[in-house]
TILOBA-991379 format. One line per field, with one value per residue (C-alpha): residue number from 1; residue in one letter; x, y, z. Coordinates in steps of 0.001 Angstrom, whole numbers. Example, Ala and Ser with C-alpha at 12.3 -4.5 7.8 and 13.67 -1.06 7.14 Angstrom:
roza: [1_2]
figu: [A_S]
east: [12300_13670]
north: [-4500_-1060]
up: [7800_7140]
//
This chain:
roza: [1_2_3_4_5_6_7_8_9_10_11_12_13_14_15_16_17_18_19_20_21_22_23_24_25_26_27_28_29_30_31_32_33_34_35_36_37_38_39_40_41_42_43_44_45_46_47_48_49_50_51_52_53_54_55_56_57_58_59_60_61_62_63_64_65_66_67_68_69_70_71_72_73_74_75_76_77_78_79_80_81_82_83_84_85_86_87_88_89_90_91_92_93_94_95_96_97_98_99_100_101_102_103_104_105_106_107_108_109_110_111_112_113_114_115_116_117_118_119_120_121_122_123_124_125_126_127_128_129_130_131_132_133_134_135_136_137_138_139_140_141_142_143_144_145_146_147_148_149_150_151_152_153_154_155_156_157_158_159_160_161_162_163_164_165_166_167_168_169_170_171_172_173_174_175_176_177_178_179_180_181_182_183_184_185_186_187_188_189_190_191_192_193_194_195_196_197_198_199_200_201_202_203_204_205_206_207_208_209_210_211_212_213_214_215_216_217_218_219_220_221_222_223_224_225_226_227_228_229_230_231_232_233_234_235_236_237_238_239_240_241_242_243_244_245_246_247_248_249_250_251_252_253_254_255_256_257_258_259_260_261_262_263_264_265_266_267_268_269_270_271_272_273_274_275_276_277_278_279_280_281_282_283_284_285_286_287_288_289_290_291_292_293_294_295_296_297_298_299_300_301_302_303_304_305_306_307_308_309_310_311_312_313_314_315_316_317_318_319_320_321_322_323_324_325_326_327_328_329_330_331_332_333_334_335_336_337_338_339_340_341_342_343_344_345_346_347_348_349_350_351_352_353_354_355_356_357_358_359_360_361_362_363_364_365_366_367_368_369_370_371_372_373_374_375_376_377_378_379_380_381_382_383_384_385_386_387_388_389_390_391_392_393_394_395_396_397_398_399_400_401_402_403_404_405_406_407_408_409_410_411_412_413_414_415_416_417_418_419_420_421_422_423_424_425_426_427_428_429_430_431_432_433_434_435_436_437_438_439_440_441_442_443_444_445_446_447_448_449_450_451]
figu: [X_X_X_X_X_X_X_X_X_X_X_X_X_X_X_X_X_X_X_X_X_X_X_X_X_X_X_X_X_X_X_X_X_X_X_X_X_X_X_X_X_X_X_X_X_X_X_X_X_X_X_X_X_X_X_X_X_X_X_X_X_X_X_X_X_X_X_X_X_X_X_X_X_X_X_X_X_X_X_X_X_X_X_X_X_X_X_X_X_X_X_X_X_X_X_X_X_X_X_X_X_X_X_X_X_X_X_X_X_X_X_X_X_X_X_X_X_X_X_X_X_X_X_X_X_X_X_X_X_X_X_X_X_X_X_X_X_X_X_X_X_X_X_X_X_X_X_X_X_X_X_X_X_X_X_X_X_X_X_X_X_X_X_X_X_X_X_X_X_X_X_X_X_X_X_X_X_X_X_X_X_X_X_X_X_X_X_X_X_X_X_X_X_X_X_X_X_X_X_X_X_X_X_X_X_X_X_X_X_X_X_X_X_X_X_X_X_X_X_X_X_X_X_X_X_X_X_X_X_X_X_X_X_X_X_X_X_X_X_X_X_X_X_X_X_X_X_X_X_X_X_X_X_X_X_X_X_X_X_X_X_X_X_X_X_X_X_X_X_X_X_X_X_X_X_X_X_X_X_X_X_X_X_X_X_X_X_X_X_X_X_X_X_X_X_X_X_X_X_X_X_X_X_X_X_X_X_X_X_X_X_X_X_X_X_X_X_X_X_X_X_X_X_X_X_X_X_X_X_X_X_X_X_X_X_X_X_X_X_X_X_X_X_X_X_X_X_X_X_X_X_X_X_X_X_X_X_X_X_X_X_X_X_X_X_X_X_X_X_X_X_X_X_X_X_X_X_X_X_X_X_X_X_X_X_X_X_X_X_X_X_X_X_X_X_X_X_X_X_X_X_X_X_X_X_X_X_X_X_X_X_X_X_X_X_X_X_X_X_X_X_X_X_X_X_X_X_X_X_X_X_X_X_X_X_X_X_X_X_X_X_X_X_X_X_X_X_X_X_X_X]
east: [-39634_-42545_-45600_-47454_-49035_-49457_-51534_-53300_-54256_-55482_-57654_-59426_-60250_-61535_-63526_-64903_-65479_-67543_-69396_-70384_-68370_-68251_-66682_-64295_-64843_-61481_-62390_-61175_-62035_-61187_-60409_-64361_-65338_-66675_-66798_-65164_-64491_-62480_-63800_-61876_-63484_-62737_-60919_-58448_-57273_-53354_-53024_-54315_-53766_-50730_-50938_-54413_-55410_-54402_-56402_-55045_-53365_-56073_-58342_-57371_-57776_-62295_-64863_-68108_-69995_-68159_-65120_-63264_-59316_-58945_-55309_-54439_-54018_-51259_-52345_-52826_-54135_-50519_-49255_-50911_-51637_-52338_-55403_-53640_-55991_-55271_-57310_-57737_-60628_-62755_-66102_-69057_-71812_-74220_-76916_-74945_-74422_-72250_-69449_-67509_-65297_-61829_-60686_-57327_-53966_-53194_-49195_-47350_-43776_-44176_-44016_-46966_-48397_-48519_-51916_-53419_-56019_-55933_-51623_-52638_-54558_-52124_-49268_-51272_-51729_-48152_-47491_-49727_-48114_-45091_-46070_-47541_-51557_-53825_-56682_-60201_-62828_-66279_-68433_-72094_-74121_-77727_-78983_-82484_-84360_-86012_-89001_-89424_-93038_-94349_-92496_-89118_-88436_-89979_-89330_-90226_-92345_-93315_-92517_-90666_-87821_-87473_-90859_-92461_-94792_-91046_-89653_-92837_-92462_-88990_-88279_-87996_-85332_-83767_-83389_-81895_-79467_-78356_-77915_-76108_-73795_-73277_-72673_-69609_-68588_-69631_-71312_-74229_-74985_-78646_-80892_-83679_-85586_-84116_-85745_-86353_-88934_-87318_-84029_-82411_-79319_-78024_-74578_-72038_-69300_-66200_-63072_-59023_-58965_-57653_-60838_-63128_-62290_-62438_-65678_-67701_-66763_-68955_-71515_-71931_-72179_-73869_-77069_-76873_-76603_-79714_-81811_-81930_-83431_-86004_-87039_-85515_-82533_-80432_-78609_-76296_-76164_-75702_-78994_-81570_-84705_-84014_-86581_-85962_-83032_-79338_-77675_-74283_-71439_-70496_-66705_-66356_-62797_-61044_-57284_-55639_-52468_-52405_-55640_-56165_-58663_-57139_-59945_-61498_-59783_-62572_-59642_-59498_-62290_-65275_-63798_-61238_-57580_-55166_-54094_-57857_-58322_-55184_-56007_-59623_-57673_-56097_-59173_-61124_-57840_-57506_-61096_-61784_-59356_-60540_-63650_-62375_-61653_-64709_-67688_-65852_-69301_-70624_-73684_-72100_-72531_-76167_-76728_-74074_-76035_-76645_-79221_-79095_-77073_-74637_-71513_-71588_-69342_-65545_-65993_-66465_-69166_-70368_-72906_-74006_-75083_-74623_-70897_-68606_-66564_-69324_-68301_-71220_-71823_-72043_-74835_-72146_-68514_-66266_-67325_-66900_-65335_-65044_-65965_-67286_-66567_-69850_-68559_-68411_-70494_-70651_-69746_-65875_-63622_-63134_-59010_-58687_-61159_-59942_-56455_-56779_-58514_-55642_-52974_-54239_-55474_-51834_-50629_-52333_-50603_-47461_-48187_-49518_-52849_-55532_-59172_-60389_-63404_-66498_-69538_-72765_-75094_-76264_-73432_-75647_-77906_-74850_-74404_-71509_-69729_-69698_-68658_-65913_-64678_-64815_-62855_-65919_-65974_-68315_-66803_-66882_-69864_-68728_-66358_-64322_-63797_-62848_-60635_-58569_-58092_-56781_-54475_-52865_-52764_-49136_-49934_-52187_-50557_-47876_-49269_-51414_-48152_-47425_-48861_-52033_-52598_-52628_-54627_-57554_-57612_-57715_-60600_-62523_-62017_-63436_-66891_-67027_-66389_-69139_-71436_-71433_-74308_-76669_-80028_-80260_-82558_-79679_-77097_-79275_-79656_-76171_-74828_-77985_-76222_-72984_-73512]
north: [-70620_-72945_-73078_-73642_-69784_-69183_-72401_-71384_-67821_-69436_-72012_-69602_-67082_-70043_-70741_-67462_-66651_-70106_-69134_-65685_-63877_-59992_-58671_-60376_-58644_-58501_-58224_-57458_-56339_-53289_-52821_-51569_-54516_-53660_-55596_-54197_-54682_-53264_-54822_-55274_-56871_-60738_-59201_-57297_-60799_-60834_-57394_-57999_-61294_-61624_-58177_-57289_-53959_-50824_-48739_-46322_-47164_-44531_-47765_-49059_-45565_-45310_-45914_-48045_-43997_-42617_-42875_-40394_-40743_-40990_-39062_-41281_-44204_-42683_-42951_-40335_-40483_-40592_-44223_-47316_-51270_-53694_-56504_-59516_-62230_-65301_-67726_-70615_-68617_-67737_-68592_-67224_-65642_-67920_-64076_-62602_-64766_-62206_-61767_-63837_-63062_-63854_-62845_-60593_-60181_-56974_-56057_-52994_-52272_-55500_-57399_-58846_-55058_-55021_-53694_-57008_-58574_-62017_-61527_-61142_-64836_-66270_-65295_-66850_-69934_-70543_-69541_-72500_-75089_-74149_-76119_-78835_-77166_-76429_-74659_-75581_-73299_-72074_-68962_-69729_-66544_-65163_-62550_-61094_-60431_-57844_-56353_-52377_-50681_-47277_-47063_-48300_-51969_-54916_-58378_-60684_-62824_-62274_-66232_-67811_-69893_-72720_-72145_-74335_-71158_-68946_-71426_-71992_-68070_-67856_-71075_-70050_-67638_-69672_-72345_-70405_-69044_-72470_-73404_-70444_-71597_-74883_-73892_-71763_-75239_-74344_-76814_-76310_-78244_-76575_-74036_-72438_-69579_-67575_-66404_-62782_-61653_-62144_-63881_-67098_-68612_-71449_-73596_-74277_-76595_-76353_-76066_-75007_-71470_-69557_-71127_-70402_-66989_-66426_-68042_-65861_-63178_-64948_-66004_-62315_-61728_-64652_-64010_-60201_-60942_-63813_-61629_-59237_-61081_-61449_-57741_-57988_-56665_-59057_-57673_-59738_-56202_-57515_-55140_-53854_-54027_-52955_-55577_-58512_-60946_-59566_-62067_-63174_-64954_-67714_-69079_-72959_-73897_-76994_-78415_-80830_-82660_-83913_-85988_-86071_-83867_-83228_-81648_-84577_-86544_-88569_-88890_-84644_-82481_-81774_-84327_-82185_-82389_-80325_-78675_-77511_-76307_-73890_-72590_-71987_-70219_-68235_-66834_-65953_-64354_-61978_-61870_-58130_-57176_-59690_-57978_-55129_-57331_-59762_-57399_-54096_-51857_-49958_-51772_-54861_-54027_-53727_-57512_-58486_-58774_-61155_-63584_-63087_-66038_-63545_-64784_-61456_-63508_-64339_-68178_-71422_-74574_-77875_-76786_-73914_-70419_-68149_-68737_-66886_-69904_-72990_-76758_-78508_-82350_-84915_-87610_-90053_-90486_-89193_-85750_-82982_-82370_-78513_-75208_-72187_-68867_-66731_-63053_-62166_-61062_-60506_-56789_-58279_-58299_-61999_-62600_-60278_-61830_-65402_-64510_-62629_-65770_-67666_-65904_-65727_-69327_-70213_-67732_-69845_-72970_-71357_-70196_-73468_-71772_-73631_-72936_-74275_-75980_-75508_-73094_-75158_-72911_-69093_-66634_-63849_-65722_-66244_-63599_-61183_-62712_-66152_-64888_-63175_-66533_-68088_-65615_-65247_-61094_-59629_-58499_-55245_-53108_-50679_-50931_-47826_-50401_-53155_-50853_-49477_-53347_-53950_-51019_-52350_-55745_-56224_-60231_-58968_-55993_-57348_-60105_-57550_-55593_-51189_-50311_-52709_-52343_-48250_-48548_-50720_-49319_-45607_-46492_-47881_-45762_-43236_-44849_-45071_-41713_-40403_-42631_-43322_-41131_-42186_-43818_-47128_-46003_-43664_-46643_-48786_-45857_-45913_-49566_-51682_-51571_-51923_-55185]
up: [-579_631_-1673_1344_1795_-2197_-1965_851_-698_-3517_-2195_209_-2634_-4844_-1599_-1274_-4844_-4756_-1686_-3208_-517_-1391_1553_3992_7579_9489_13513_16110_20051_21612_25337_25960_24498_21184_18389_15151_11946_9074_5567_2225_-1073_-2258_-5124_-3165_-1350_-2492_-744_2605_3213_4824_6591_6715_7217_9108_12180_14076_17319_19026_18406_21972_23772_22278_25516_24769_25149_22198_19499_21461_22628_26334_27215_29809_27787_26332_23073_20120_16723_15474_14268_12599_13863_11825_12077_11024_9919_11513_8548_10618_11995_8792_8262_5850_8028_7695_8701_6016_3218_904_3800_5592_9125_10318_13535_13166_15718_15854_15060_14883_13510_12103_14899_18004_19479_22905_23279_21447_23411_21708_22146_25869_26022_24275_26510_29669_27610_26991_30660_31511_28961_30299_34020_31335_31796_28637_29642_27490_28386_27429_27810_28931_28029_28607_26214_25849_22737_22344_19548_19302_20180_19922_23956_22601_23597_25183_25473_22979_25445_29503_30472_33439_33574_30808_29960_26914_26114_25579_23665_21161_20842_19949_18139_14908_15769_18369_15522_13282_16064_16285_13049_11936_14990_13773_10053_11859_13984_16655_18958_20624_23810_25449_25002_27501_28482_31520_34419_32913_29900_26411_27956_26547_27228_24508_25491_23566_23563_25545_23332_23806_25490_22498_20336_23339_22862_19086_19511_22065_19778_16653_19122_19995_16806_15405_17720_17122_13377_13463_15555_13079_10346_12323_13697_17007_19001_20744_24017_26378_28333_32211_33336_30633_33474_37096_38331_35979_35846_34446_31816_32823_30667_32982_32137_32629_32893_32871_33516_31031_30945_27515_27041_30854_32345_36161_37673_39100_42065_44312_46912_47626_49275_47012_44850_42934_42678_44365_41144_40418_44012_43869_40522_42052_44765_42925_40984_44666_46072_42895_41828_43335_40752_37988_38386_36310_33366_33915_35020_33514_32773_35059_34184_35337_39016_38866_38415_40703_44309_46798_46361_42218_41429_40125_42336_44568_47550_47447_48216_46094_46546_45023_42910_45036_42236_44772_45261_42448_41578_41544_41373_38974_39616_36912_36887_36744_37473_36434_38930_38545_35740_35347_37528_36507_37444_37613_37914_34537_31946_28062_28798_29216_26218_26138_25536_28163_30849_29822_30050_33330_34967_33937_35226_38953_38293_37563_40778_42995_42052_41413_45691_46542_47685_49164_48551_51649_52388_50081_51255_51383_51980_50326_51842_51609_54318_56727_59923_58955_61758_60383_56862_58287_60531_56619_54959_52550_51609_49631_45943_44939_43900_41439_38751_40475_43347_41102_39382_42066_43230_39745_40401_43460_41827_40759_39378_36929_35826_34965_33262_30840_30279_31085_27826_28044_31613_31591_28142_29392_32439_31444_28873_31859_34074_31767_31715_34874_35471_32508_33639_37800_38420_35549_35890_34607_31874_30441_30908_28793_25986_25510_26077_24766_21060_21920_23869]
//
């Protein structure tokens, strides 16, 4: 037998107990995209550290409105999961000193469950090393803070756009948000006001898809957590004001072949290689359907319009917002080195959003798809006529239409699996169905907390 896990047990309780850790906070992320926990003390480390801790499989079948079982996900309080912590991931919380996180795999019967979100990404990543792809990735999110008043809530600050005056108000913590990023490794690359009241958007790092993942959940968390200290209530909900700007969670992707980033090729159109065209190809032809996994509130489909830079067109361009998939130029060569899809937003469980883009990413090389020529212009400008020449659609605008494209979308299905696929879908179909008719003031009652 390999002293290799004893070892390991012992030198991350030595870590802990030397850190002053209390509780270790197991997480996970449910299929309405709520973060979770279960919780056991330092001194209880020998028992769960190999298998974790138990929930009930009805985990998977809970909306964002309510810890209720939805029937058609064919799941039923009877039967147990386990949250398996993977320990690479652990971290103190730099917000809250006394406990650290891990993120968890969920098994069952001792062996991968089906209904595991990160299992899901991590199938779609070996699907890609097996054509000799690794995806890296990054999520690029906008969030508001917000302070409470004798109303309810308000922004923190009523500036504009990367604003001096916002970031003197926020700094200290903005700052902190930062540093309690870094203490977790993660990089940050940029921070600046939005465009709404209160809203910020900080950059981090691009990383291996998996990692990308794990880390959008602490940066949820991380800025949630921070915000706190300081009085406020951080939301990366994709509408909170009907007339100001809606955060999204942009996903940058790029292609690798071993150390060698493919994406750029000066010798194809808009300077990108054949391989990163078809995988962009891919995402537009089954985006209507990745809608339901990367915009999957029914909030979601209140910031996605025309002329919000919120990727409301099926079509791609060089550096063009309005377009869902956008090509970003470097200042110098090589360029470009990435794209970035712009339909999704922090509302989307990320494993299953990342692995979803992959898999029609990968269908469209596996088809030899071609994306066509870039759109240079604002397709919500262009005659209906001329869109239509293009092939440039609008995407859907509600999650029931987003969901019944995901329905009739046999890639995707069965990528995410029978079990997963009827799960998430049932759970969003749900919300959608106790909350199509509600006034954006309700939505935001509800789903402010959650996201």
């Amino acid at each position: 037998m390999s002293d290799k896990k004893p070892n390991l047990e012992k030198d991350i309780f030595k870590y802990l107990k030397k850190k002053g850790t209390k509780f270790v906070r197991i997480l996970f992320c449910d299929n309405a995209n709520i973060i979770r926990s279960k919780a056991f003390h330092i001194d209880q480390l020998p028992e769960h550290f190999d298998t974790g801790v138990s929930i009930t499989v009805a985990q998977q079948a809970f909306t964002v409105m309510s810890d209720v079982v939805i029937p058609e996900t064919g799941l039923a309080p009877v039967g147990e999961a386990w949250l398996v912590p993977d320990w690479s991931t652990l971290h103190i919380l730099p917000y809250a000193p006394t406990h650290a996180s891990v993120v968890s795999d969920m098994f069952k019967d001792g062996s991968p469950w089906s209904l595991c979100p990160r299992r899901f990404l991590k199938q779609a990543i070996a699907t890609a090393e097996k054509v000799g792809l690794q995806i890296k990735a990054a999520f690029e999110n906008e969030f508001y803070l917000l302070k409470s008043t004798s109303d309810g809530i308000a922004p923190t600050d009523n500036t504009v756009f990367a604003s001096t005056f916002g970031m003197d108000i926020n700094r200290l913590v903005i700052d902190d948000i930062a540093e309690s990023l870094i203490a977790q490794k993660i990089q940050v690359e940029k921070y600046y006001p939005e465009s709404g009241p209160g809203q910020q958007e900080i950059s981090i790092r691009y990383t291996d898809a998996l990692q990308a993942a794990d880390r959008q959940i602490s940066f949820r968390e991380t800025v949630r957590g921070v915000a706190l200290k300081y009085g406020l209530t951080a939301s990366f909900l994709p509408k909170i004001f009907a007339n100001k700007a809606g955060s999204g969670c942009h996903l940058h992707l790029s292609l690798w072949e071993g150390e060698q980033n493919i994406v750029p090729d000066s010798d194809e159109i808009g300077k990108i290689s054949k391989t990163a065209r078809c995988f962009i190809a891919g995402i537009l032809k089954h985006l209507p359907a990745l809608m339901a996994l990367t915009t999957p509130s029914v909030n979601s489909y209140r910031r996605i319009r025309p002329h919000f830079w919120s990727g409301a067109f099926r079509t791609w361009g060089l550096d063009n917002r309005e377009a869902a998939v956008r090509v970003p130029s470097n200042f110098a060569p090589p360029s470009p080195t990435h794209f970035e899809l712009k339909t999704v937003d922090a509302s989307a469980n990320p494993y299953l959003a990342l692995g979803s883009v992959i898999v029609a990413g990968l269908d469209g090389i596996n088809c030899g798809l071609d994306v066509g020529e870039p759109v240079s212009v604002d397709p919500g400008n262009m005659m209906q006529a001329e869109r239509e020449a293009r092939g440039i659609d609008a995407l859907p605008s509600s999650l029931a239409e987003a969901i019944a494209h995901l329905n009739n979308n046999d890639v995707l299905k069965n990528a995410l699996g029978s079990e997963l696929a009827q799960a998430f879908i049932a759970v969003r179909q749900a919300e959608w169905e106790e909350m199509k008719n509600m006034e954006i003031e309700e939505e935001v009652k509800i789903l402010l907390s959650r996201y």
